[in-house]
N, C-alpha and C positions, 0 to 999 in steps of 0.2 A: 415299677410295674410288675404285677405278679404276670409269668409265663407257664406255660402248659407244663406239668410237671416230666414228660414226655423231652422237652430240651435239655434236660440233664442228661439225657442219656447219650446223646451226639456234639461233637465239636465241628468246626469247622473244616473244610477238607483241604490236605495237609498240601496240594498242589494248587490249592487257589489260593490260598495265604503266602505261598512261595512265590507267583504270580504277582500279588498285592504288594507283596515286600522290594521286588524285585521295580515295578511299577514305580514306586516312593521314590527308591533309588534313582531312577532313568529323571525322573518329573526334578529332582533336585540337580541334575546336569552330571551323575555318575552313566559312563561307559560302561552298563551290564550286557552281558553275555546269558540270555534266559533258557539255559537247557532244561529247564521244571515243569516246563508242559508239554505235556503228549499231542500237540498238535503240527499236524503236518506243515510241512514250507511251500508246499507246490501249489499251484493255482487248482482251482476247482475245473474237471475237465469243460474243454469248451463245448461242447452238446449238449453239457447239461446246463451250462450257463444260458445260453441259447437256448432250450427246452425251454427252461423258466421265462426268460427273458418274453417268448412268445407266448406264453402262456399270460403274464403278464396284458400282453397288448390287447388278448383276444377278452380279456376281462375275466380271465381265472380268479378269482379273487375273492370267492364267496364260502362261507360252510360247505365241508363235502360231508360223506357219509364218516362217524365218529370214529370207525376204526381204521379211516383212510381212504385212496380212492382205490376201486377194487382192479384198475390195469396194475398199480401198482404192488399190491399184494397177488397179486399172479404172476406180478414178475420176479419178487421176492419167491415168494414158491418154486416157481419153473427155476430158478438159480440154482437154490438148494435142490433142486428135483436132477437136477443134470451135471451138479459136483459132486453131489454124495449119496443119491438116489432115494431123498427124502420122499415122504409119501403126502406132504399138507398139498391143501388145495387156497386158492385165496380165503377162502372162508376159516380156514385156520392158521391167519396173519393178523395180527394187529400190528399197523405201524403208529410209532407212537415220537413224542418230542423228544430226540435222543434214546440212545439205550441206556440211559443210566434214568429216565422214565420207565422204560420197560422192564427194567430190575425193579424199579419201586412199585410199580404194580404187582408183581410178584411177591414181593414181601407183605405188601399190606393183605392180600388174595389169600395168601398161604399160613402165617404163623401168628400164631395165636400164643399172648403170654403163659412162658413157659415151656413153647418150641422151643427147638434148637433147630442150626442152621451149622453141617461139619464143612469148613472152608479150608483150602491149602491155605501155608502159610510161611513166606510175606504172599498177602494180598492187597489188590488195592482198596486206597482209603474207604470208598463208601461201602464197601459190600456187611463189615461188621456194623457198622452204625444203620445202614436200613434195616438190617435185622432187630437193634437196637430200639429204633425207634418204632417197629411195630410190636415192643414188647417183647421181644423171644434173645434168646443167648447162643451168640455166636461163639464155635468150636473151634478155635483154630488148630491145623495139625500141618507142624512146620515140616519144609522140606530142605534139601539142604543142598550149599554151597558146592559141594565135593561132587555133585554130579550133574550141576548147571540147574538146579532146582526141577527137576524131572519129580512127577505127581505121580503117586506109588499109590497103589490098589490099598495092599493089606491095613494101612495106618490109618486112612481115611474109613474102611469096615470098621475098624479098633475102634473108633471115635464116637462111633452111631450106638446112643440108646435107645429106648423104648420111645423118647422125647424127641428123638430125630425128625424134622419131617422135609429138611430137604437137603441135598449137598448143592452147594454152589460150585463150579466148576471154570477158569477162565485159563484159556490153553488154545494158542499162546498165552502165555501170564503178562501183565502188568502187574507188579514191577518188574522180574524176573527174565521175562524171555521164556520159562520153563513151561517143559509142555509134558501131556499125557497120553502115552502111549496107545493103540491099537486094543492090545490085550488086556490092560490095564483096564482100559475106559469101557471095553464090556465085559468085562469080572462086576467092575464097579455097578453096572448099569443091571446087572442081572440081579446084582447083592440088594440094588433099591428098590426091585421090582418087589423081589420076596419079600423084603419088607412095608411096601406102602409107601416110599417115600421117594419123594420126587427129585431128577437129575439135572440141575438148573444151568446148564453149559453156558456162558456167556463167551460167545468168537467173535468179539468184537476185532479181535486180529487176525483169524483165521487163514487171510490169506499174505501175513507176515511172517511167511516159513520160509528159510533157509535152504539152499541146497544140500540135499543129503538129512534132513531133519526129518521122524516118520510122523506127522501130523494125522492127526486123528479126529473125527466133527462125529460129534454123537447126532447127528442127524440124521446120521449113515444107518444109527441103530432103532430108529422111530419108528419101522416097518414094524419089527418084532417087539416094540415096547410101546406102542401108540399112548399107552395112560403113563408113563413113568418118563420120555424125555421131554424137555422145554428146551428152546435154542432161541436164544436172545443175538441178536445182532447188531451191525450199526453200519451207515452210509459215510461216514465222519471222517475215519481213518482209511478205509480199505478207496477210496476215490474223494480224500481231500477236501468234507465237507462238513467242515464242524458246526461251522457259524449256520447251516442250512437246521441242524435240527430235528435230524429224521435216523429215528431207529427202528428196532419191529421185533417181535417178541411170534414164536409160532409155538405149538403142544397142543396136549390135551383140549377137545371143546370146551369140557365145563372150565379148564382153567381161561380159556380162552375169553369166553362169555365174562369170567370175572372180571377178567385186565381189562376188557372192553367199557363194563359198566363203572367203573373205576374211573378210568377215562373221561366217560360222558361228564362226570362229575366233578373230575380236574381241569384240565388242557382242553377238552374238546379233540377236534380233529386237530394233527398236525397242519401248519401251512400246506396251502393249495397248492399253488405253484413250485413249490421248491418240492411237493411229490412229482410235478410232471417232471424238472429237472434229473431225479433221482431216478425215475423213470427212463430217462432218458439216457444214462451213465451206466446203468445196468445191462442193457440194450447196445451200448456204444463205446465204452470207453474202457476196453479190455485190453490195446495196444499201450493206454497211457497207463493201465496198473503195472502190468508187465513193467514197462520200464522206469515207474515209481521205485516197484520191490530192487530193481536191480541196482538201483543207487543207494536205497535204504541199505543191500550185502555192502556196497564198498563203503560206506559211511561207517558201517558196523564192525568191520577188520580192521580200517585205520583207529577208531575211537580206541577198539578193545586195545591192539598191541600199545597207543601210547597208553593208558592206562596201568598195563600191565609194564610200563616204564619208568612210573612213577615211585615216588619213593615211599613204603609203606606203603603200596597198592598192589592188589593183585586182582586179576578181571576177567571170567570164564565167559567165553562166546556165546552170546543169547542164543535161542535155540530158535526163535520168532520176536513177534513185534520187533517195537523201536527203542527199546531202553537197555541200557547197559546196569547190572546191579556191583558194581566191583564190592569187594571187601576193604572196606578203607582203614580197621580198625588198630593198623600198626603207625596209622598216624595220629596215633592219641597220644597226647602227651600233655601237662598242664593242665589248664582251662581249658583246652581243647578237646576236649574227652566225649567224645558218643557224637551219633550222627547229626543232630542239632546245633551242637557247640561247632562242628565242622564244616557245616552248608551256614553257619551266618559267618566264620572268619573266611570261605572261601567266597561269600557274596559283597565280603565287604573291604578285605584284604584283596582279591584278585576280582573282580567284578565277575564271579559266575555262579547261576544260582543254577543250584542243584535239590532236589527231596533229599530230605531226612530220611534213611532205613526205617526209622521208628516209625514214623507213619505206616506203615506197609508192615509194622510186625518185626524188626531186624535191625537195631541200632548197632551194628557191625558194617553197616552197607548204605551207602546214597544211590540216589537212582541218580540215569544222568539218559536224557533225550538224545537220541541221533536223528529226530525229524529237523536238522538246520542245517545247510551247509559243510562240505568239508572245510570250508574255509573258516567258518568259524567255530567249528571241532579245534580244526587244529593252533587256531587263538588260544580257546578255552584251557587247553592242556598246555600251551605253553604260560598260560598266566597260573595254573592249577600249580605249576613246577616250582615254580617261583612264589606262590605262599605257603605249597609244603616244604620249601627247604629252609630251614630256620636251626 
């Protein structure tokens, strides 16, 4: 079968094939341990479950308007309007299926073969391949180990040609943890302004900071740059709701207008109900974040110090989100060698799947999930101990 010549340019994404792999395993009667995906362990809060649930009964369950229902893009709004003093109104929300939709409307809206797109880098899988796939060349400008992958102003300016037309930005990081400073991120915003191009903040983890970590939401900066910031977000990680499917994407009207009509012509409107739910967790369910993040910090200090015990590993404390990125690269040895050869003897030898660095830009590093248990952290690491000691 001939295919769109357009799928040459993207592979598979490097966490759902970990996933897949990992799946094979379990279905053949292997005890894996799945630290490869970024998705939370906690139940989805109960209000919102309940929210939907009634929504549900009362027969929610039809077309709404395509860029969402509008209680809920004002709730979205007012959130942002009262953490960081953002200035959208519902009319500059699109909520959309996931935010990893809401980036893809963004790329398809924005670049045009021959854009460029300057991304820190390791970043996650999809962000070079949707640039990819709308034609344009992603720039990656790596950041490094030595100071917990913290996103520096001048390298990212460095980067930008004439062909620039957006930086992408995700801080908290996936994979990383590594975030962008205060100062940084309005150098940065000011540098895009003068030139035309637009500041694509993806905080899907936003509220996966640490204490003592100085978190930064370019939202903060939309007052004074209303045409230059976009702030893409998601309901998934920050209240537990992946399987629900609901992200949202706010900026500029006319880019607005575009991700909208994009929309009409993909997905349609997000699910009905699972907006009242989402609605409803925004509204309610700020004692269960709180005491989410607070388990996500002790899950994060026990993963990191045993990591940092292993042999041939060494593992800087994420700055945000939920991923640990150690340096694993002093356990190459033989066939063993780079991040790949390492996440299949550690998925097959010790039952735990972890990312490839490579995927994310960094065959020096595996990612490895603390959305699971400390109990089965500390499985993980003790089986991790015992296929790197050989």
């Amino acid at each position: 079968m001939r295919l769109a010549e357009r799928m040459d340019r993207i592979g598979e994404s490097a966490t759902l094939k970990v996933m897949r792999l990992a799946s094979e395993l379990k279905a053949q009667g292997v005890d894996v341990l799945d630290l490869g995906v970024g998705e939370p362990d906690f139940p989805s809060p109960e209000v919102a479950v309940a929210a939907a649930r009634e929504a549900l009964a009362a027969g929610f369950t039809k077309y709404t308007d395509g860029t969402g229902i509008a209680s809920l893009r004002s709730a979205i709004a007012g959130n942002l309007a009262a953490r960081y003093g953002a200035p959208w109104k519902a009319r500059d929300v699109v909520v959309t299926v996931g935010a990893k939709m809401a980036l893809f409307h963004l790329a398809m809206a924005l670049i045009d073969p021959g854009d460029e797109a300057v991304i820190p880098s390791p970043c996650w899988v999809s962000f070079p391949e949707q640039i990819r796939f709308a034609g344009g060349a992603p720039v990656l400008v790596p950041t490094s180990g030595a100071d917990r992958f913290r996103v520096h102003v001048e390298p990212l300016i460095a980067a930008m040609t004439p062909c620039t037309r957006a930086v992408i930005l995700n801080s908290p990081s996936n994979p990383t943890g590594g975030i962008i400073h205060h100062e940084d991120l309005e150098r940065l915003v000011e540098e895009c302004a003068r030139r035309g191009v637009l500041l694509v903040s993806d905080e899907t983890y936003d509220r996966f900071v640490y204490p003592g970590e100085p978190f930064a939401s370019a939202a903060s900066l939309a007052v004074r740059f209303p045409e230059t910031v976009v702030v893409v977000g998601s309901l998934s990680k920050t209240y537990s709701m992946t399987g629900w499917r609901l992200g949202f994407l706010c900026g500029p009207p006319a880019l607005v207008r575009a991700a909208a009509t994009i929309q009409s012509h993909s997905t349609s409107n997000p699910t009905s109900f699972a907006m009242k739910g989402a609605e409803a967790a925004i509204a309610g369910a700020e004692p269960y974040v709180e005491a989410m993040i607070e388990e996500y910090r002790a899950r994060r200090d026990l993963l990191v110090a045993g990591l940092d015990a292993l042999p041939g590993v060494t593992c800087q404390p994420p700055s945000g989100a939920f991923y640990a990125f150690p340096d694993v690269s002093g356990t190459y040895r033989g066939e063993r060698r780079g991040s790949t050869a390492l996440a299949e003897h550690l998925l097959r030898e010790a039952g735990v799947a972890v990312v490839p660095g490579a995927a994310f830009g960094n065959d020096d590093h595996v990612r490895i999930s603390f959305a699971c248990s400390r109990a089965t952290l500390e499985d993980a690491l003790g089986r991790m101990r015992r296929a790197l000691t050989d």
